[in-house]
PAFI-504151 format. One line per field, with one value per residue (C-alpha): x, y, z. Coordinates in pm, whole numbers. Layout:
BEGIN
px <- X ...
py <- Y ...
pz <- Z ...
***
This chain:
BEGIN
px <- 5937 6064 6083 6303 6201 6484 6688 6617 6456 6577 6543 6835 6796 6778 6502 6295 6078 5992 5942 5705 5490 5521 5341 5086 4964 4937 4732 4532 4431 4376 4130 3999 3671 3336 3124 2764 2653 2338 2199 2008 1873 1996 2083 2404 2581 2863 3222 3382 3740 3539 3409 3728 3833 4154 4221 4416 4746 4581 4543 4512 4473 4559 4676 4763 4836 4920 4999 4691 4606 4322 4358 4251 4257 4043 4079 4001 3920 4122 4427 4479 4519 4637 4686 4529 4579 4391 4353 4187 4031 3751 3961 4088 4351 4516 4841 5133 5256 5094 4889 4976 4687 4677 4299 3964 4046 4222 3935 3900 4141 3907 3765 4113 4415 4637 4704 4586 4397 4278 4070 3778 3602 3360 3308 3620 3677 3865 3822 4019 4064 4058 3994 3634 3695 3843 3910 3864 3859 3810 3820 3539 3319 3502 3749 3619 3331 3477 3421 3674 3523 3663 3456 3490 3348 3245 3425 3496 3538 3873 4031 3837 3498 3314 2974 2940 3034 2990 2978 3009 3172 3359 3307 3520 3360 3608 3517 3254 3500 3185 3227 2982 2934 2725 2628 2530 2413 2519 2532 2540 2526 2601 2749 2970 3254 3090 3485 3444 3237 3288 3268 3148 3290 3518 3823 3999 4242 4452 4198 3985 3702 3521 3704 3555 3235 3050 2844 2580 2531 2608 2821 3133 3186 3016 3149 2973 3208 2954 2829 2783 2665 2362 2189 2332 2438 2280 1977 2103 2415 2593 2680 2964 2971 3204 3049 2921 2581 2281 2090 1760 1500 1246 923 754 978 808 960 825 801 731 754 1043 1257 1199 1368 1484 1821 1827 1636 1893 2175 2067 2026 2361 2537 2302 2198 1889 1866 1506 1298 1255 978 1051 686 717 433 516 384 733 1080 1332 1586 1350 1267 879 963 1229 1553 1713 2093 2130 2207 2046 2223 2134 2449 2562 2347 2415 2218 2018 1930 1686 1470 1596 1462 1414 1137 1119 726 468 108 -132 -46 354 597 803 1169 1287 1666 1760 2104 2431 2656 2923 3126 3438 3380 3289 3106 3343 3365 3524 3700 3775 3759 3591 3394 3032 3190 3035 2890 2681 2497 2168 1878 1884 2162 2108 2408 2224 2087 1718 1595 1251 1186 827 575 817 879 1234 1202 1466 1408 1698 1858 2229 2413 2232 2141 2087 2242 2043 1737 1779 2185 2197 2552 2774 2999 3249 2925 2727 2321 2135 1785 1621 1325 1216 870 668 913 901 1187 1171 1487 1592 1674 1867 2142 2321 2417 2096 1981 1628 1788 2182 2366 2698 2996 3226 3394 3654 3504 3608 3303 2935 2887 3054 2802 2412 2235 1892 1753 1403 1285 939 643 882 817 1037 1036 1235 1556 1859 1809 1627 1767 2118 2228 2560 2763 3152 3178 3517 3724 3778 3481 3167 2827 2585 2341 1966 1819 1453 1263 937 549 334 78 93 -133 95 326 713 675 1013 881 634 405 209 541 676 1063 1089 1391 1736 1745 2064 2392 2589 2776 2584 2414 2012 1860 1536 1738 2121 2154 2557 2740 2378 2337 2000 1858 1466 1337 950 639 807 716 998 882 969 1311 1524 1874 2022 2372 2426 2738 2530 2333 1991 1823 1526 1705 2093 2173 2580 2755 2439 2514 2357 1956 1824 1472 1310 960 644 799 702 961 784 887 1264 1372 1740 1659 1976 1948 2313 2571 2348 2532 2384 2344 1941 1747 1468 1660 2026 2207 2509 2649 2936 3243 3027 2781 2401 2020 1866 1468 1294 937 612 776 645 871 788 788 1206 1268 1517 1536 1855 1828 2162 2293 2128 2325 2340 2427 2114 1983 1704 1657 1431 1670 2011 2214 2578 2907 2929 3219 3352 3109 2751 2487 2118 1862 1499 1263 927 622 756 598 824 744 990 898 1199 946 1047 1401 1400 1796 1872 1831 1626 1585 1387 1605 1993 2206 2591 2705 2570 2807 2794 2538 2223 1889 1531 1282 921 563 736 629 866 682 860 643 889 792 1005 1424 1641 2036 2173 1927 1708 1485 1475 1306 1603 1979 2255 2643 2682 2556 2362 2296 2174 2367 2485 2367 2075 1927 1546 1356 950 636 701 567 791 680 744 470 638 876 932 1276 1369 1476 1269 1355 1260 1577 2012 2229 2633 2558 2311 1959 1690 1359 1100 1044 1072 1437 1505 1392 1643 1914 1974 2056 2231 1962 1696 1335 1435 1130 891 606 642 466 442 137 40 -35 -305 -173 -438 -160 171 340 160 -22 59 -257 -408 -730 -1040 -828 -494 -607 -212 -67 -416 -384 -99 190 300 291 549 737 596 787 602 250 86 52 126 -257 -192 -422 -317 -174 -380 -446 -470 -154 -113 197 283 265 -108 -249 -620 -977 -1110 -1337 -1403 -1583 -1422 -1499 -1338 -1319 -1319 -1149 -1003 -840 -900 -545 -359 -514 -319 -518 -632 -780 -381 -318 47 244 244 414 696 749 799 1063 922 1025 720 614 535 153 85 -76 -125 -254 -645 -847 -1223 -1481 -1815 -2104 -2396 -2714 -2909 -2787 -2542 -2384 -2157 -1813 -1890 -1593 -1243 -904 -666 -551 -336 -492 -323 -294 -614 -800 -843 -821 -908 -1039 -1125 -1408 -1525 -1793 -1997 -2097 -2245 -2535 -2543 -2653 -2372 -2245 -1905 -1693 -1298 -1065 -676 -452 -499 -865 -1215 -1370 -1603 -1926 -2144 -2451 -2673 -2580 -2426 -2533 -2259 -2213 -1884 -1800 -1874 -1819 -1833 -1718 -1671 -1515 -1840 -2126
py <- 5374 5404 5058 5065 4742 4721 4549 4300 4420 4196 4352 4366 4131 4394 4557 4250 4280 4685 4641 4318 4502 4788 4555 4391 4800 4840 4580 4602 4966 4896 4609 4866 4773 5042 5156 5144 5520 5529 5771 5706 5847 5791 5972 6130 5991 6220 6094 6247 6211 6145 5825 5752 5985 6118 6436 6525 6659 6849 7178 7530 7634 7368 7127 6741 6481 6171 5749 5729 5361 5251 4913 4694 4666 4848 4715 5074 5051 4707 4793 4701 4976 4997 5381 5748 6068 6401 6758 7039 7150 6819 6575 6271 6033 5696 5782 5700 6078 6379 6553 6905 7034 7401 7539 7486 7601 7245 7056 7053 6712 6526 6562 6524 6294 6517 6334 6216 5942 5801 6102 6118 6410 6485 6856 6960 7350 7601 7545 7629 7438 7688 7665 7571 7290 6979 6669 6328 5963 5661 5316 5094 4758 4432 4228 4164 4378 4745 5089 5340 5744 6066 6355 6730 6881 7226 7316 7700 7823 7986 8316 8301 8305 8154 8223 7875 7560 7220 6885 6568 6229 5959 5625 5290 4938 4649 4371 4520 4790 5033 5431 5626 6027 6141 6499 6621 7006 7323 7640 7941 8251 8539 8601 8343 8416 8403 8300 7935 7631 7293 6935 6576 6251 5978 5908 5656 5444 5700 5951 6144 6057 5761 5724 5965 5960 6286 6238 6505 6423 6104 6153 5986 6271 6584 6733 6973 7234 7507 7351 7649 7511 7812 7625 7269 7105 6749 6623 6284 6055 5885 5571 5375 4996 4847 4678 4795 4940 4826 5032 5141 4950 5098 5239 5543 5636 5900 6204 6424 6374 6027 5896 5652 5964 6195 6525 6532 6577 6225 6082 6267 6140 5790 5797 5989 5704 5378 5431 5241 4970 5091 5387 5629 5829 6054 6177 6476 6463 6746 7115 7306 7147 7329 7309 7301 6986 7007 7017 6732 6917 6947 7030 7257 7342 6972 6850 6573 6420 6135 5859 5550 5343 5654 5587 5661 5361 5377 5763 5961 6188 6465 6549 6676 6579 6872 7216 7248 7164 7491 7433 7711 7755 8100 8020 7998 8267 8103 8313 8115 7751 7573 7233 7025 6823 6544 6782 7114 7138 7469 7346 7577 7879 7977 8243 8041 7866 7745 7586 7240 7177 6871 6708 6411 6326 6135 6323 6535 6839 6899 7125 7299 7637 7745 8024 8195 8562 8524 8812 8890 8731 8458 8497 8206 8281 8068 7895 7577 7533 7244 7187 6932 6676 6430 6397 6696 6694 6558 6475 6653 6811 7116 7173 7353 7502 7847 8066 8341 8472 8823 9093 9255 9025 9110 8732 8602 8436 8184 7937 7858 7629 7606 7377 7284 7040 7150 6843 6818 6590 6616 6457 6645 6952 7049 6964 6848 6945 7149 7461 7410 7658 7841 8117 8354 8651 8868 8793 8983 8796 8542 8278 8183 7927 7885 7676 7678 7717 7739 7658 7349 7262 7223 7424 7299 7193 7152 7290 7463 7726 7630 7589 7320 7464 7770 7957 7888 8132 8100 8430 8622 8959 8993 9158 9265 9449 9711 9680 9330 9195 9386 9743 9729 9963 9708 9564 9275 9212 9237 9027 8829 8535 8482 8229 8182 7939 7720 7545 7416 7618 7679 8030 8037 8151 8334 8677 8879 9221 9466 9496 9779 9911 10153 10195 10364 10084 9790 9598 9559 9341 9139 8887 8791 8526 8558 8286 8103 7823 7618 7643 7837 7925 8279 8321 8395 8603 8951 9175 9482 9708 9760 10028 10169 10416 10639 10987 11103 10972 10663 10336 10227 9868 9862 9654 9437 9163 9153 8840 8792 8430 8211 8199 7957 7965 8006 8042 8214 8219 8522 8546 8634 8859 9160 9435 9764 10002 10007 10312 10492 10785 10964 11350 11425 11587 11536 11230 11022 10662 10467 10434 10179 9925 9727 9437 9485 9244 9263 9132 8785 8521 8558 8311 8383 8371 8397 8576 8535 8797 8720 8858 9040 9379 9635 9937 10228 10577 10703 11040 11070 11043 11293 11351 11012 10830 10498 10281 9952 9738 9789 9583 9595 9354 9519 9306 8936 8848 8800 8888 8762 9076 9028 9108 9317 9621 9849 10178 10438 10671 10878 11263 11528 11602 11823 11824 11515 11285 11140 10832 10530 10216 10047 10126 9970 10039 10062 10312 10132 9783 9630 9274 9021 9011 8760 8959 9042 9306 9329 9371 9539 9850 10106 10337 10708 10856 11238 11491 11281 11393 11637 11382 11069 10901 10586 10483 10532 10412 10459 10856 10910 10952 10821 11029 10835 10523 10641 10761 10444 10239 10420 10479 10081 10047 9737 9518 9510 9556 9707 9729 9769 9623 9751 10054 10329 10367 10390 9989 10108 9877 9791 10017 10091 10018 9733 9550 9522 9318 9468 9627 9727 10069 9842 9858 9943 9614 9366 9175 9350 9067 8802 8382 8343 8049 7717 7725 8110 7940 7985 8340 8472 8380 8013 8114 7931 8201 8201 8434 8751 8763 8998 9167 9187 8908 8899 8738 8890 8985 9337 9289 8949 8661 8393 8033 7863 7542 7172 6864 6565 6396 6062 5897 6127 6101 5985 6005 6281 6529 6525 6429 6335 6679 6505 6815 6811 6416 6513 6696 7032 7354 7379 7503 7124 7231 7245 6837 6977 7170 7160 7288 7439 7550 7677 7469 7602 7491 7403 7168 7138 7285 7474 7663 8009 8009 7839 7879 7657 7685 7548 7254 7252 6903 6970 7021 7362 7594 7929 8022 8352 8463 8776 8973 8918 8559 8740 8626 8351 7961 7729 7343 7366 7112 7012 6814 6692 6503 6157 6187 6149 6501 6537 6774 6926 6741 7063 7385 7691 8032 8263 8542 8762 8485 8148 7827 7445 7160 6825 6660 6665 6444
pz <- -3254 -3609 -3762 -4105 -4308 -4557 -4288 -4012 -3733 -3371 -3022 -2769 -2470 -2236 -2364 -2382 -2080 -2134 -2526 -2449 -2181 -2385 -2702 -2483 -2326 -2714 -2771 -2474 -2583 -2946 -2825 -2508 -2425 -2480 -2195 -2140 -2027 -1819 -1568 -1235 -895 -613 -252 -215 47 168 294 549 776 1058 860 778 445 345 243 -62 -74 -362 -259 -386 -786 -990 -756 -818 -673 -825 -765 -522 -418 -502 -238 -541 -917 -1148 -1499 -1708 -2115 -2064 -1892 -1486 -1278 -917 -869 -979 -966 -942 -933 -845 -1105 -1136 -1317 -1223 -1459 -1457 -1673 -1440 -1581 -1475 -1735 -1829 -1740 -1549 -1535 -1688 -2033 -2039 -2046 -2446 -2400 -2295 -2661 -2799 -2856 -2600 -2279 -2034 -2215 -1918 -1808 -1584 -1549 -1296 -1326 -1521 -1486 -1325 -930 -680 -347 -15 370 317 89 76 -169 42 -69 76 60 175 175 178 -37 -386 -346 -264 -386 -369 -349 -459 -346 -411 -80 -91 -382 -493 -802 -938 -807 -430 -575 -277 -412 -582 -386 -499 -408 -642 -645 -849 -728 -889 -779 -732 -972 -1165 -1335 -1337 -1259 -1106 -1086 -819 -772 -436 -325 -493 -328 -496 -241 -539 -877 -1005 -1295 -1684 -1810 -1873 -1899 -1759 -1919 -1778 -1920 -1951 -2179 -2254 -2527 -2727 -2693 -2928 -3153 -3030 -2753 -2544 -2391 -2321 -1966 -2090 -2430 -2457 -2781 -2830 -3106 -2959 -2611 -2423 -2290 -2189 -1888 -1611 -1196 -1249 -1538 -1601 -1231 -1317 -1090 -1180 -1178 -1465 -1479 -1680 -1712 -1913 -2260 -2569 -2537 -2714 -3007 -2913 -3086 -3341 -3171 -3011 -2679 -2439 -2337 -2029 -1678 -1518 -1891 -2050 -2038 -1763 -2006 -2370 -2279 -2155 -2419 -2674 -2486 -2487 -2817 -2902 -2715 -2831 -3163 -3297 -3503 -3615 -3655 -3323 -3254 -2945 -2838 -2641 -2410 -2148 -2243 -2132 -2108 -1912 -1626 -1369 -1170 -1261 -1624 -1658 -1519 -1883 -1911 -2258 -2491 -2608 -2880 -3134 -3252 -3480 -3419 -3536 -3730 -3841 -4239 -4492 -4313 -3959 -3916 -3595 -3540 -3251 -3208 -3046 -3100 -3021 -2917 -2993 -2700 -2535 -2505 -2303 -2184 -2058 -2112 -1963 -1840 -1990 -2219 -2357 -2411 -2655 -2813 -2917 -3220 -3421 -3591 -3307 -2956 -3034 -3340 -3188 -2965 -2680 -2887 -3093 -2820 -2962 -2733 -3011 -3198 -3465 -3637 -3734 -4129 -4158 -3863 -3806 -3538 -3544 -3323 -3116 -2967 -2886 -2654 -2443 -2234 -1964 -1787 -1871 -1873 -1964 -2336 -2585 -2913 -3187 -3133 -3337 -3511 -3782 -3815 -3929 -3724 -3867 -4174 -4276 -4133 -4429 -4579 -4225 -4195 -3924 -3949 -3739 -3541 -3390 -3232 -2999 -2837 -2757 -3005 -2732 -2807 -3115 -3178 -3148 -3451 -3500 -3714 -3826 -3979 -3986 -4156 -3857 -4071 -4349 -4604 -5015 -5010 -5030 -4769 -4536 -4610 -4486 -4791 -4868 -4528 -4528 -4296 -4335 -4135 -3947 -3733 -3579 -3417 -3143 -3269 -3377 -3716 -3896 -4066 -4161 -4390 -4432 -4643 -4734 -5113 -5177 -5471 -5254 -5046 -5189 -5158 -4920 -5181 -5216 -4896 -4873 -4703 -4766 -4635 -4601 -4835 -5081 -4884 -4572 -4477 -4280 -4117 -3952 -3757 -3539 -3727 -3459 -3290 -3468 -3487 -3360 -3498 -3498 -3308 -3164 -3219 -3323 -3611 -3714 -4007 -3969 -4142 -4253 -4440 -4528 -4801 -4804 -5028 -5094 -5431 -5556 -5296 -5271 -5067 -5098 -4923 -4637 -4505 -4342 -4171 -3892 -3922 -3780 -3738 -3530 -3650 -3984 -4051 -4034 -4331 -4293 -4558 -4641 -4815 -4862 -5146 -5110 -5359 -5511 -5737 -5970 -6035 -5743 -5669 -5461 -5467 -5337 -5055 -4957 -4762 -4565 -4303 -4333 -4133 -4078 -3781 -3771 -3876 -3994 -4266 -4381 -4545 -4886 -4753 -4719 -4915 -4965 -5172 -5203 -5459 -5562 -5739 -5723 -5998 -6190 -6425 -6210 -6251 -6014 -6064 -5879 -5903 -5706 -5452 -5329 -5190 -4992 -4757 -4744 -4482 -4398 -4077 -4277 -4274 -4356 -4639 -4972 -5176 -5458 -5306 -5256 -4929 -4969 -5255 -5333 -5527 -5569 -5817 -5665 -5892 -5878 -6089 -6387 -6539 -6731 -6446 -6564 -6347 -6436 -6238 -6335 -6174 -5882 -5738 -5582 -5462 -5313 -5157 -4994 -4931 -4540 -4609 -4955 -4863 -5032 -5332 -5413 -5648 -5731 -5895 -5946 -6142 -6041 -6285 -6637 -6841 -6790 -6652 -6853 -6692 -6820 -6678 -6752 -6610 -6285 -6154 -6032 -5922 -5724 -5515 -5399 -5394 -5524 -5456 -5414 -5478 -5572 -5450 -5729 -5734 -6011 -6118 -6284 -6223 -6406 -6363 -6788 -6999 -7242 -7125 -6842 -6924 -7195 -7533 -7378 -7180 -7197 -7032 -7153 -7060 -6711 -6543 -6515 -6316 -6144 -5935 -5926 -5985 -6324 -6543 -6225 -5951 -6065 -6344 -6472 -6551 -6480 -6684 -6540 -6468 -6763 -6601 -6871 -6736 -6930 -7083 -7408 -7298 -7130 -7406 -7632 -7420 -7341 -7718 -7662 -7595 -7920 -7827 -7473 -7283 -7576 -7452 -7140 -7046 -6721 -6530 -6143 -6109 -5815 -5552 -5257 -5036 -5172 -4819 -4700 -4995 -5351 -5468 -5757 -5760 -5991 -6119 -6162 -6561 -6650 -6499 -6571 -6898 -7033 -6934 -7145 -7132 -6818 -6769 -6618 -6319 -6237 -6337 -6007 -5834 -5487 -5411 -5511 -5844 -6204 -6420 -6733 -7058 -7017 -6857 -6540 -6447 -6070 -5788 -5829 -6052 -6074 -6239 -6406 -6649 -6709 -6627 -6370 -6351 -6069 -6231 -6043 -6248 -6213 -6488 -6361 -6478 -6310 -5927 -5652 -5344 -5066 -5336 -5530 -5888 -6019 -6193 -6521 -6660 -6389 -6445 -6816 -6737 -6791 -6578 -6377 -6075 -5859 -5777 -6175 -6293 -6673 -6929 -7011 -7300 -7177 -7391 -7357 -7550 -7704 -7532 -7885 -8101 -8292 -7968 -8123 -7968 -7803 -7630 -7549 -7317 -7278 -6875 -6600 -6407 -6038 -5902 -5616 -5935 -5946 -6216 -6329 -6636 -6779 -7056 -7233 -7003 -7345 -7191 -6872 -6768 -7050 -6982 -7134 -7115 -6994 -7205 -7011 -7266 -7167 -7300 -7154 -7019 -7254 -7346 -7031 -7048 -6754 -6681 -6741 -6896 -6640 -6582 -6620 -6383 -6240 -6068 -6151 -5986 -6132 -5970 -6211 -5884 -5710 -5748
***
């Protein structure tokens, strides 16, 4: 009704009576009551005509039939009711109209604003009445205190499939206004159709967002439309009482068998449809959850919605204590539905069914396995998805998590998240979550972060890979089993990590190894950074075991490390990583286009982006694929971009050529430049192991191959000082495939780096960076003395063996496990004591440091004297005897 306000508005006297009962329906709905959703056991008790049950006039596919008496009234989300209808496809409605509904496909409007409104679905899909089945109701009890029953008896699925019959009721109590579901037996004789998924729920008012309730997941926001009788027919009834339910108070809830909550879909559901009104703990105390009855019955894919109440306060925590807790969901035939969202019916397709899905900020996953081996068609397709509802999933953490699926299905992926929201807002984005010890391995591919970043919608911004300690590892690959991630003929990416559209982003201490491909059109990579923005961080990583494994017309698209930015001025910082052992089974024809790289710098905007490599080993040898070319770094965008290139090593091992195919440390698509006029490239270790000016070369520049360094050094005239310090020498890696430490002969890459940055002050090993500077990922020892060095500056301690980063709360670019600067010298034993020695070093808040002194002192007695900045000069008690290795501890008595 259009209602035009310039002009009086009156109603005609005959339409008095349908306009007022037309205002108070209105008002009724806009003032509909909330339901209460619980879930209990009970015995299914059957109805039948010889009780006295009616059969529906429902028959056939998609049947209805509609203005059923109920024999009393039934008030429904406020609103008196009298008659239903039904169908035969698992819905029932109270809408006078009929809703145009035809099969199972429908059942997205339960989740939506499209009629009917007044929905109830008990097992909403395509079914299919026959000569075996029937729909009966029937009215019973007495006056004031009856129940009226719909039952599905025996019930088929579409199209004559007879191998899957179920058997489930709706039950409405006079007075009360509550609804029941009941599920009785299901019989599945053979294979039953993969097409579509069914839903459970109620719906009510004009429909949609919060005013829906999803039976399974409890979410008045998230629907669950990939239910499938094989792996989610419920072992227990819902229940819906009208009334606003009440949060669930702060406190530790058990999960497992026997406990508060007998599975952790129930315990997710409740607290989907609740909320709490204090922090949750949800203590898993089970070893295995899964669909079976001895390990809680769970109905997946479990999903952790908007909860409300959840806050920077009122947090909710997912844990184990002890050995890790197994979630394991085979997963469900199902091939077309969906998860439905605030914001699509379709928002997670059915080919992006995870085991745990989380749309829910302030909320921790710890100590879990996610593990899925299921015969087709039952294949999971992500282990854990973060994803965002009507509000991105913020300030999360998963920790401890690991993921193994089944790299035999292309779409399987350990970890995604995804933007299923269309948001101009920051707050409709996955930002400021962390992925923290993660572990996964027989999977298609790793891990996928994916944000929008479009001229429109923001970047997801500020998320992490990390570990809990440097020396703590996120590890994707078995390592133990060759191969164990990708290997199919198929079209998808392969993958160790996709950062898409992230901002802010952290990447650090992961290990990504035993990757393979087996279709030459497919990109296989270490690492993807597609659209980085703002100041982004990838270190400490190491990338091994690559493989594409086709052997005719290869695709250039293998590499160890692949980045490209967004149209917007970036900093990516790339340090500490070690590269290798990038393979490739080509044996066609001999060819110019790289077929394994070790990074590759793609085009990005049209804005200056900075890219500071510091400290990162690579090393290529392409020699059981000689047809093809190699290279370690190559640099696509030789214009804008300016790149900062110091202490690397970039040795290529391949063995000698023939034709066309050659093999580089450094390509660049310009002649003379690498990038802008602030670019820097120093102090690195360039690097060709044979066949040097024939078909290895140290450097390409457009088509002009630059054999040496001398050549190279010349030939990128652009830049002043190209490379000048740098110099070309085998660094003597431990193994040139599988370890790039340095070693006693690594003389060309120990103590002939510069000072690097503060945020690349710490080494692969977790080992302050100190004078002389090292080049490579490993920072390390040849001929000198070592003192492991113990110190607290006492202002500076916090507690547990940590100090404060005084340097990072100064503001300085640091890396956050540097507390300061300190100055140590070595003391004379004899008076006046005098200065034999001094170096000013890195302090790492546990106290540790590293110091390094002329072999001269070997064997030498000496007071060891620490001074900082905001502490008292502090001596040893006694003078030291200096050997190799030397150890002092000031924090011990």
């Amino acid at each position: 009704m259009k209602i035009n306000l310039k002009k009086p508005f009156t109603i005609p006297v005959k339409s008095c009576l349908l306009t007022l009962a037309f205002c108070v329906v209105i008002t009724m709905v806009a003032n509909a009551q909330l339901f209460t959703r619980t879930t209990f056991n009970a015995a299914y008790a059957p109805i039948t005509t010889g009780s006295g049950a009616t059969v529906s006039t429902a028959i056939g596919d998609n049947g209805n039939q509609a203005g059923i008496n109920l024999g009393f009234t039934f008030n429904y989300a406020g609103i008196n009711y009298t008659t239903f209808g039904l169908n035969t496809n698992g819905l029932l409605w109270f809408d006078a109209a009929t809703p145009s509904v035809t099969d199972g496909s429908s059942n997205d409007r339960l989740h939506r604003t499209l009629g009917s409104n007044q929905s109830i679905a008990v097992w909403w899909n395509d079914l299919s009445d026959d000569a075996s089945s029937d729909i009966l109701y029937q009215l019973q009890g007495s006056a004031g205190n009856r129940k009226f029953t719909v039952q599905y008896t025996n019930y088929p699925y579409y199209s004559g499939t007879t191998s899957v019959r179920l058997n489930c009721q709706v039950i409405f109590y006079e007075g009360t206004n509550v609804i029941e579901f009941r599920y009785g037996s299901l019989n599945v004789t053979g294979a039953t159709g993969t097409t579509l998924g069914a839903t459970i729920g109620i719906e009510y008012g004009a429909g949609g967002t919060n005013n829906y309730i999803d039976a399974v997941t409890g979410s008045k926001t998230l629907g669950n439309r990939l239910l499938s009788p094989l792996v989610s027919w419920p072992a227990y009834n819902f229940r819906f009482t009208p009334g606003a339910p009440t949060p669930i108070a702060g406190g530790t809830y058990n999960v497992g068998v026997g406990q508060t909550y007998n599975s952790l879909t129930q315990a997710v559901a409740d607290l989907n449809h609740r909320g709490i009104s204090g922090p949750v703990t949800l203590n898993l105390t089970d070893a295995q959850y899964d669909t079976s009855a001895a390990n809680g019955r769970n109905i997946f894919p479990i999903l952790v919605g908007e909860i409300t109440g959840l806050s920077a306060v009122n947090t909710l925590t997912i844990s184990k204590i002890g050995a890790p807790a197994t979630i394991a969901y085979r997963g469900s035939p199902v091939a077309q539905s969906a998860i439905a969202n605030a914001n699509s019916p379709s928002a997670i397709q059915g080919s992006q069914e995870p085991i745990l899905g989380v749309c829910a900020s302030y909320t921790t996953i710890s100590n879990i396995n996610l593990v899925s081996h299921g015969p087709l068609p039952h294949l999971v397709d992500v282990g854990l998805l973060v994803f965002g509802d009507n509000l991105g999933t913020q300030n999360s953490l998963f920790d401890k998590i690991t993921v193994d699926l089944d790299r035999g299905n292309a779409t399987s992926i350990g970890i995604v998240t995804l933007n299923t929201s269309v948001s101009a807002a920051l707050n409709g984005t996955n930002s400021f979550n962390t992925y923290r010890d993660i572990t996964i391995r027989d999977c298609y591919a790793g891990i996928y972060l994916g944000g929008v970043g479009t001229a429109t919608q923001p970047h997801d911004v500020g998320n992490q890979i990390i570990s809990s300690s440097c020396t703590t590892f996120n590890s994707i690959g078995d390592p133990a089993v060759p191969n164990d991630m990708g290997g199919l003929n198929s079209g998808n990416a392969v993958y160790g990590v996709w950062m898409q559209a992230q901002q802010n982003f952290i990447l650090r201490n992961t290990i990504i190894r035993n990757l393979n491909v087996i279709y030459y059109a497919t990109s296989i990579d270490g690492i993807v950074v597609a659209s980085a923005k703002g100041n982004c961080e990838i270190s400490n990583n190491v990338v091994r075991t690559i493989t594409r494994n086709v052997t005719f017309s290869d695709a250039p698209n293998l590499s160890g490390m692949r980045i490209s930015h967004y149209a917007t001025a970036t900093n990516v910082k790339i340090f500490n990583n070690s590269i290798s052992e990038i393979l490739s089974t080509y044996t066609g024809a001999s060819t110019a286009a790289y077929l394994a790289k070790g990074i590759s710098f793609e085009p990005g905007g049209s804005l200056t982006t900075t890219y500071e490599l510091w400290n990162n080993s690579i090393s290529i040898d392409g020699s059981t694929y000689p047809n093809g070319s190699t290279t370690c770094m190559e640099i696509l965008q030789g214009t804008l971009d300016t790149y900062i290139i110091k202490n690397n090593v970039f040795a290529n091992f391949t063995a000698a050529q023939t034709g066309v195919a050659s093999h580089y440390c450094i390509t660049t698509n310009q002649t003379n430049r690498i990038g802008s006029t602030a670019t820097s490239s120093n102090y690195n270790d360039l690097y060709i192991a044979n066949d040097q000016g024939v078909s290895g070369h140290v450097g390409l520049g457009s088509t002009t191959k630059y054999s040496t360094l001398n050549a190279w050094q010349n030939g990128m005239s652009f830049h002043a000082g190209m490379d000048a310090n740098s110099n070309s020498a085998n660094p003597f890696f431990v193994n040139n495939n599988s370890d790039l430490h340095g070693t006693a002969a690594s003389v060309a890459i120990n103590g002939t780096g510069t000072t690097p940055p503060g945020f690349a002050g710490i080494d692969f090993d977790c080992e302050p960076r100190n004078t002389p500077h090292d080049k490579g990922f490993d920072d390390f020892t040849i001929n000198v003395i070592k003192l492991n060095l113990g110190f607290f500056v006492e202002g500076y301690y916090l507690s547990s063996g940590l100090m404060n980063s005084v340097l990072a709360n100064n503001g300085e670019d640091v890396h956050p496990d540097i507390a300061d600067t300190i100055t140590v010298e070595l003391r004379s034993t004899t008076t006046p004591f005098s200065l034999i020695q001094s170096n000013r070093v890195l302090l790492k808040t546990d106290g540790r440091a590293i110091v390094y002194f002329p072999l001269a002192i070997n064997g030498g007695s000496y007071y060891i004297s620490v001074k900082s900045r905001n502490g008292l000069e502090t001596w040893s008690k006694n003078p030291v005897l200096f050997s190799a290795i030397t150890n002092f501890d000031f924090r011990t008595p």
